[in-house]
PDB file with one MODEL, atoms N, CA, C and O in Angstrom:
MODEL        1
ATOM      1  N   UNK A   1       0.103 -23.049   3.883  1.00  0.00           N
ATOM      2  CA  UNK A   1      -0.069 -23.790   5.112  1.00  0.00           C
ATOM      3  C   UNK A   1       1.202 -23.662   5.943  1.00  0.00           C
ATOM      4  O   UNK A   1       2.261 -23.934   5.375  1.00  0.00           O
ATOM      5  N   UNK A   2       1.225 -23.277   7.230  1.00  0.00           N
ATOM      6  CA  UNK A   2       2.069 -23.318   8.163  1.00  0.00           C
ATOM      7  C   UNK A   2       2.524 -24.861   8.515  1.00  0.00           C
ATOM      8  O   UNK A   2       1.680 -25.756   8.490  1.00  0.00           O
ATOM      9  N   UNK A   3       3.991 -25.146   8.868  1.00  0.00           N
ATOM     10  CA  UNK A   3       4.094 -26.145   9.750  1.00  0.00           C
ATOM     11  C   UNK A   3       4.392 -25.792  11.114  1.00  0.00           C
ATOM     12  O   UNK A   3       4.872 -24.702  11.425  1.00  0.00           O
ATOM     13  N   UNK A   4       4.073 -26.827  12.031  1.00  0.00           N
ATOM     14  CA  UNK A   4       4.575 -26.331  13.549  1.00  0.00           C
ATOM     15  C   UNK A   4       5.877 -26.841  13.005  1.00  0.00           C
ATOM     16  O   UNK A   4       6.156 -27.502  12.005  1.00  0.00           O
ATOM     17  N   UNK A   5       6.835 -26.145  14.323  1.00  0.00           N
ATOM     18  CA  UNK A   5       8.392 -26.820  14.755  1.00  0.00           C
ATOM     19  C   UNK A   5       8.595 -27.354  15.835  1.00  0.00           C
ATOM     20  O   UNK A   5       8.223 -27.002  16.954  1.00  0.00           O
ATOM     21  N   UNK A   6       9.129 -28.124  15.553  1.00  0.00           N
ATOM     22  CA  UNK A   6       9.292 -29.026  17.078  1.00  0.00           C
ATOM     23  C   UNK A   6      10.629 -29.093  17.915  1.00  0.00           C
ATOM     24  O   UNK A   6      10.822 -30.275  18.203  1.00  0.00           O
ATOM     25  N   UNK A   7      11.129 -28.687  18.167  1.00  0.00           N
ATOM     26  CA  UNK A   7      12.876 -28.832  18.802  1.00  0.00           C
ATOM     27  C   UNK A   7      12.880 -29.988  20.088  1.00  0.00           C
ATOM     28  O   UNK A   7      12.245 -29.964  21.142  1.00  0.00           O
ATOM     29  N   UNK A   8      14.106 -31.269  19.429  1.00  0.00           N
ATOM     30  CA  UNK A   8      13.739 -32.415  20.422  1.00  0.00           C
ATOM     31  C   UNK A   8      15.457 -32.160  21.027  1.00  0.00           C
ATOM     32  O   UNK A   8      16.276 -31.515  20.373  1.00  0.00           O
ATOM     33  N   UNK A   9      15.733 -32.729  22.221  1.00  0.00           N
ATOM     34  CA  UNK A   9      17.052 -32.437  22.670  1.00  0.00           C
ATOM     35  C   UNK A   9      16.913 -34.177  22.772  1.00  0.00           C
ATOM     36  O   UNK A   9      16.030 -35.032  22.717  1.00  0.00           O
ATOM     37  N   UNK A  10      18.503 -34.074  22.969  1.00  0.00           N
ATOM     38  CA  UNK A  10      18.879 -35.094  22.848  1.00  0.00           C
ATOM     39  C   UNK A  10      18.629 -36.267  21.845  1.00  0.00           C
ATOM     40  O   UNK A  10      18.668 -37.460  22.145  1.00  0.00           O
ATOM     41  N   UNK A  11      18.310 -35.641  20.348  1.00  0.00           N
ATOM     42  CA  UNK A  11      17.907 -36.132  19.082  1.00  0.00           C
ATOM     43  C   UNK A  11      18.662 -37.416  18.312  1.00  0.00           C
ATOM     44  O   UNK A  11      18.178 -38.152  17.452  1.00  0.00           O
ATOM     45  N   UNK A  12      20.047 -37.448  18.918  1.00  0.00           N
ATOM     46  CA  UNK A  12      20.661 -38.103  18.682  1.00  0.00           C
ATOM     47  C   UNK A  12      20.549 -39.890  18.651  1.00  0.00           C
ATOM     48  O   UNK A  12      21.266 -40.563  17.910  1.00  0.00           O
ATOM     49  N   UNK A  13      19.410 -40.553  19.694  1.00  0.00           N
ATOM     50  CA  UNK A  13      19.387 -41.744  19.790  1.00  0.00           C
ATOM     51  C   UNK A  13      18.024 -42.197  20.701  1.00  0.00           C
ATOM     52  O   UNK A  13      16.987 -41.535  20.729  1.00  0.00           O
ATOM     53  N   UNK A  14      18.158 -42.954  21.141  1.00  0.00           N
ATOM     54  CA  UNK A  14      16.949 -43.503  21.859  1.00  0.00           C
ATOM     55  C   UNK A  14      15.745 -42.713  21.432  1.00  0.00           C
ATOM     56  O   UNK A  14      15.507 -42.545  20.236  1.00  0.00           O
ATOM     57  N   UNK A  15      14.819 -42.123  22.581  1.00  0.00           N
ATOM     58  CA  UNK A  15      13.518 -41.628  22.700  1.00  0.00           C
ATOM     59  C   UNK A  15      13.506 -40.340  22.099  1.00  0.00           C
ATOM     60  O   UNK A  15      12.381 -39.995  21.739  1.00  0.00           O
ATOM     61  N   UNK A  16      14.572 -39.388  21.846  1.00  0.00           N
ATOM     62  CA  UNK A  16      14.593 -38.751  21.130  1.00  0.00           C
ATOM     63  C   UNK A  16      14.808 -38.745  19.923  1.00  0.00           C
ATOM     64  O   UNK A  16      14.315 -37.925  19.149  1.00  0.00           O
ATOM     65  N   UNK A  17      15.483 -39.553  19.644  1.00  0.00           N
ATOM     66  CA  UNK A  17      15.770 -39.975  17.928  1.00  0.00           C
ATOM     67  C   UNK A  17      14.523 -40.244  17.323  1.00  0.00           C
ATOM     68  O   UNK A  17      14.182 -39.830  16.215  1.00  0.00           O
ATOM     69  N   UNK A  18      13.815 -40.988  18.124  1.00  0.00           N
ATOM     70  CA  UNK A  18      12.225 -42.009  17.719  1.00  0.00           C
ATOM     71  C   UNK A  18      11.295 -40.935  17.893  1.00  0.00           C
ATOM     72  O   UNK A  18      10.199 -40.912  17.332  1.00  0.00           O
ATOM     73  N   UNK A  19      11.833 -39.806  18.872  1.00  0.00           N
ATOM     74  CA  UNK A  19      10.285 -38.894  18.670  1.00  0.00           C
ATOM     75  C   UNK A  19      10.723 -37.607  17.159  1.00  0.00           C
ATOM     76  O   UNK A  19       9.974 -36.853  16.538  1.00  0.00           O
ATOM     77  N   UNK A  20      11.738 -37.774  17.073  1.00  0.00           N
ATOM     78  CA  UNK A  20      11.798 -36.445  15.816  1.00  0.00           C
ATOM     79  C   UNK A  20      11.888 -37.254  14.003  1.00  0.00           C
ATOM     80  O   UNK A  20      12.017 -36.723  12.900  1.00  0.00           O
ATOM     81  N   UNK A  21      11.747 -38.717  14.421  1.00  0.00           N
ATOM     82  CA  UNK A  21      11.639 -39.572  13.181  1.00  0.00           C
ATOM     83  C   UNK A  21      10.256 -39.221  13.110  1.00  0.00           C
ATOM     84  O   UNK A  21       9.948 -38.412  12.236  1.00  0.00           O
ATOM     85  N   UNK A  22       9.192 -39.756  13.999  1.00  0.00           N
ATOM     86  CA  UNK A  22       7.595 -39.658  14.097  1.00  0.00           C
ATOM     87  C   UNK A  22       7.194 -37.981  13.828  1.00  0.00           C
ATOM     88  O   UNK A  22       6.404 -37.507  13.012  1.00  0.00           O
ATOM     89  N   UNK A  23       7.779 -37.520  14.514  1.00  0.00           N
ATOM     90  CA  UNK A  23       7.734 -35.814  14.153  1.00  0.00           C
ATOM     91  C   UNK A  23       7.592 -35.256  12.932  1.00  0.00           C
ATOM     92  O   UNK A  23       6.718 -34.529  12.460  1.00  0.00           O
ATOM     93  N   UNK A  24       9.125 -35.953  12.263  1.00  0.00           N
ATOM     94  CA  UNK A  24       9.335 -35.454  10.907  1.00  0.00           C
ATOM     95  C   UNK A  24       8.254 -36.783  10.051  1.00  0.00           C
ATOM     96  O   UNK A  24       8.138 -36.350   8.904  1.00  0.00           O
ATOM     97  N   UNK A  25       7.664 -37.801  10.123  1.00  0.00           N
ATOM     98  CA  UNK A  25       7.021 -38.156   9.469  1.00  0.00           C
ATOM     99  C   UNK A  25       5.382 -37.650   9.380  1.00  0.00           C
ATOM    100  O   UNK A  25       4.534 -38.065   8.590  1.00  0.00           O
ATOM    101  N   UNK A  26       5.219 -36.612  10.459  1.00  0.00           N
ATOM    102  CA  UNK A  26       3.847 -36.491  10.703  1.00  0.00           C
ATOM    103  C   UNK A  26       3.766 -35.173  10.471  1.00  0.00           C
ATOM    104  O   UNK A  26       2.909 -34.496  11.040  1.00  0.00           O
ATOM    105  N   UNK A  27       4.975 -34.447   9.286  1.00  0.00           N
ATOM    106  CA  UNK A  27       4.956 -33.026   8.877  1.00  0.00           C
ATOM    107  C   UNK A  27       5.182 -31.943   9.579  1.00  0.00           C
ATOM    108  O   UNK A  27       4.657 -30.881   9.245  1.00  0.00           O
ATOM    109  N   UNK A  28       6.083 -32.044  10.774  1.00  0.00           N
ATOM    110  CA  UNK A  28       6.487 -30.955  11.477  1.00  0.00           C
ATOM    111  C   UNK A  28       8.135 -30.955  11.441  1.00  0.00           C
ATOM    112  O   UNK A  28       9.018 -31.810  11.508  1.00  0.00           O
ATOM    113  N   UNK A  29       8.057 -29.476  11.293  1.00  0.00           N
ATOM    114  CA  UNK A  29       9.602 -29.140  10.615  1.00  0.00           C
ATOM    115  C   UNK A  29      10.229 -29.400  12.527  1.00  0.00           C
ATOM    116  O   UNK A  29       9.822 -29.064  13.640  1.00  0.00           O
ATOM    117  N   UNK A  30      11.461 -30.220  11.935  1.00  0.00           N
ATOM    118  CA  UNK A  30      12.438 -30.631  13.111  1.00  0.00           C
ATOM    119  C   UNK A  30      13.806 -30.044  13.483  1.00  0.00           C
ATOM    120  O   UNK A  30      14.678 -29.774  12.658  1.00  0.00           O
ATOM    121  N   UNK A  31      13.889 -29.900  14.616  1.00  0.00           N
ATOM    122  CA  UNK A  31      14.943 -29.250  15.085  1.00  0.00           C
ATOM    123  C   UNK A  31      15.987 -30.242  15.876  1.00  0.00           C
ATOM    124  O   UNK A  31      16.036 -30.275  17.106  1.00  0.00           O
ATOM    125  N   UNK A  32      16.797 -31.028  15.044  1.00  0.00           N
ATOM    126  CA  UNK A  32      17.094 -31.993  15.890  1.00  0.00           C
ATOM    127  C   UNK A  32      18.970 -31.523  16.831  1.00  0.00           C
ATOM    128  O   UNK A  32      20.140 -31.395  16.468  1.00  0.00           O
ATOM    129  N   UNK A  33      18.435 -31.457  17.710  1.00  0.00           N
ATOM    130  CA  UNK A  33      19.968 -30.951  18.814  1.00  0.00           C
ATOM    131  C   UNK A  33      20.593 -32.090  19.333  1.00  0.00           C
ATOM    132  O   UNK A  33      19.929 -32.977  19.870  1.00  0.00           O
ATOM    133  N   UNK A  34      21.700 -32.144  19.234  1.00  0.00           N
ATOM    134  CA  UNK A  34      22.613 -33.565  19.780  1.00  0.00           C
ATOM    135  C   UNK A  34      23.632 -33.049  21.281  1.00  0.00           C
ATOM    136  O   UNK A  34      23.552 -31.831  21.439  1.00  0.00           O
ATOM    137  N   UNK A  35      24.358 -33.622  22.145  1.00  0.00           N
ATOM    138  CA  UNK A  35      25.479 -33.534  22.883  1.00  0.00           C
ATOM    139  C   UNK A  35      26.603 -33.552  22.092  1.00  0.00           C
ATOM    140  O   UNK A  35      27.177 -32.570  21.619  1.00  0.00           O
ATOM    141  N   UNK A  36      27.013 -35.190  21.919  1.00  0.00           N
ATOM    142  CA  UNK A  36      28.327 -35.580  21.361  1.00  0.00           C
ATOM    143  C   UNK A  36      28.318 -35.857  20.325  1.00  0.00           C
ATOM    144  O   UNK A  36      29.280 -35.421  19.693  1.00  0.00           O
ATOM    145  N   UNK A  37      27.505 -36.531  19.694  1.00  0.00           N
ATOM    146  CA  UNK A  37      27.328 -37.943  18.241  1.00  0.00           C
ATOM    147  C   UNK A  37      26.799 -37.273  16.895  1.00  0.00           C
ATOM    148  O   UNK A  37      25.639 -37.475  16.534  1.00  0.00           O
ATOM    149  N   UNK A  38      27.618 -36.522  16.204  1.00  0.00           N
ATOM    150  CA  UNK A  38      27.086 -35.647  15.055  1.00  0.00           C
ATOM    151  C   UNK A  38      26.936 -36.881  14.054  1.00  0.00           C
ATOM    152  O   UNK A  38      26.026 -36.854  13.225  1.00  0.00           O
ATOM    153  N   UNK A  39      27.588 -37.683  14.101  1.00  0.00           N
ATOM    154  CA  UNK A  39      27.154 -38.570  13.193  1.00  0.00           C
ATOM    155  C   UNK A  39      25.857 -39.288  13.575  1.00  0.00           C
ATOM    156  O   UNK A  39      25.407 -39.728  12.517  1.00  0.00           O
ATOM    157  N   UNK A  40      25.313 -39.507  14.251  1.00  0.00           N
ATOM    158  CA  UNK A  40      23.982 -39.855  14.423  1.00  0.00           C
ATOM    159  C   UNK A  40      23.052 -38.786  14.290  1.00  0.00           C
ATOM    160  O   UNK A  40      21.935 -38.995  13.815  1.00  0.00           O
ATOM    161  N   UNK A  41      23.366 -37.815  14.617  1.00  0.00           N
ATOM    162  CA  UNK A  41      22.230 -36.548  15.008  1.00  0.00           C
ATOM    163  C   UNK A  41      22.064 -36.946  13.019  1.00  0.00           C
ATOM    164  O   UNK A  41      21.079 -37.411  12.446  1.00  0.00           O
ATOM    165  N   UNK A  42      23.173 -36.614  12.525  1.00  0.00           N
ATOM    166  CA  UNK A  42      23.040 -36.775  10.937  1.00  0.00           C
ATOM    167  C   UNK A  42      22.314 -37.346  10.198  1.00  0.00           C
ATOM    168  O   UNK A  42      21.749 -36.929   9.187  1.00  0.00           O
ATOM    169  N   UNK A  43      22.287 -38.984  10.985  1.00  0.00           N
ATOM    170  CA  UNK A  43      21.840 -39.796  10.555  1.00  0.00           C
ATOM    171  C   UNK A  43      20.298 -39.883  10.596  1.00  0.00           C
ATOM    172  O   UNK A  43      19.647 -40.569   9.809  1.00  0.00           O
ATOM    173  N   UNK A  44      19.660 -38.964  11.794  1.00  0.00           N
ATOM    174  CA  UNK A  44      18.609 -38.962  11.989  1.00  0.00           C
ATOM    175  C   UNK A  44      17.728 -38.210  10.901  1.00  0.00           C
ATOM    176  O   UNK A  44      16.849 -38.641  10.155  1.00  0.00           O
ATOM    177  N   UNK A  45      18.332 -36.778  11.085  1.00  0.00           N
ATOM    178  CA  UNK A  45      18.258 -35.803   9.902  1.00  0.00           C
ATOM    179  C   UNK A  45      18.132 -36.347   8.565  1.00  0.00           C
ATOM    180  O   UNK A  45      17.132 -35.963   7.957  1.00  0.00           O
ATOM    181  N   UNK A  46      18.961 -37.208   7.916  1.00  0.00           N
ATOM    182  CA  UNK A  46      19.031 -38.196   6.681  1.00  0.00           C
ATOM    183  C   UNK A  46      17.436 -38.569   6.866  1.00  0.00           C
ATOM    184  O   UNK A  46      16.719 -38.220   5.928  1.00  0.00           O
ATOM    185  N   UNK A  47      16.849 -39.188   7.885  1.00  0.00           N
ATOM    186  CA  UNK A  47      15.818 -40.365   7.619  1.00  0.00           C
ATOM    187  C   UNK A  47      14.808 -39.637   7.494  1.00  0.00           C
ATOM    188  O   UNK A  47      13.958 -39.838   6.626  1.00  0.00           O
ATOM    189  N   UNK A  48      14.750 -38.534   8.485  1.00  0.00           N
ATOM    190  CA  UNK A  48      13.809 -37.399   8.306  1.00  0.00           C
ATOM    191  C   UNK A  48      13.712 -37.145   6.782  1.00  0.00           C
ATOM    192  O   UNK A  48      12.790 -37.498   6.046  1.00  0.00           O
ATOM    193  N   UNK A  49      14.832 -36.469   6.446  1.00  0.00           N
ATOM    194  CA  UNK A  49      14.618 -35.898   4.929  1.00  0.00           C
ATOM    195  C   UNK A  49      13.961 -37.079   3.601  1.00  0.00           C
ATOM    196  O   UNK A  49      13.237 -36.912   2.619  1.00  0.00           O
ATOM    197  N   UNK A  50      14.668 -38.291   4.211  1.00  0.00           N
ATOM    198  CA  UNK A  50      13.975 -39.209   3.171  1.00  0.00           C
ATOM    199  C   UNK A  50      12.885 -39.274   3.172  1.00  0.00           C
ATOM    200  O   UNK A  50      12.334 -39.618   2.126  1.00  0.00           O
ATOM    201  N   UNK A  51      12.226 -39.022   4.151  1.00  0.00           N
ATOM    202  CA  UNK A  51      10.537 -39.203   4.230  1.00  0.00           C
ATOM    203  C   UNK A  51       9.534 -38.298   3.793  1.00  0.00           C
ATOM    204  O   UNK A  51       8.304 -38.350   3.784  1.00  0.00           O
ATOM    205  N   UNK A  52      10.492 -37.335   3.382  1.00  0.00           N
ATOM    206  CA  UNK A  52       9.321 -36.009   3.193  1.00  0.00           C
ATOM    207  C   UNK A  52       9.660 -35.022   3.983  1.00  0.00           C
ATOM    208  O   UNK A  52       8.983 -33.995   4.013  1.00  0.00           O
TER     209      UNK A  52
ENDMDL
END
């Protein structure tokens, strides 16, 4: 089985953070791109991976 990919910008927080959490919970491999905040982009990535 294929997954789609999704590449969200600005992954780091708000509406992007919340769309590549839902993303990565609904089985599409994520591409999450940040500006400044690697520690969040990280953090996002983390929650993703916990979920599956």
């Amino acid at each position: 089985m294929t997954k789609k990919t999704l590449i969200v910008t600005g992954a780091s927080r708000g509406i992007g953070a919340a769309t590549a959490r839902l993303a990565g919970a609904n089985g599409y491999q994520v591409c999450v791109n940040y500006l400044a905040n690697q520690a969040a982009a990280q953090a996002v990535v983390a929650d993703i991976h916990s979920h599956g």
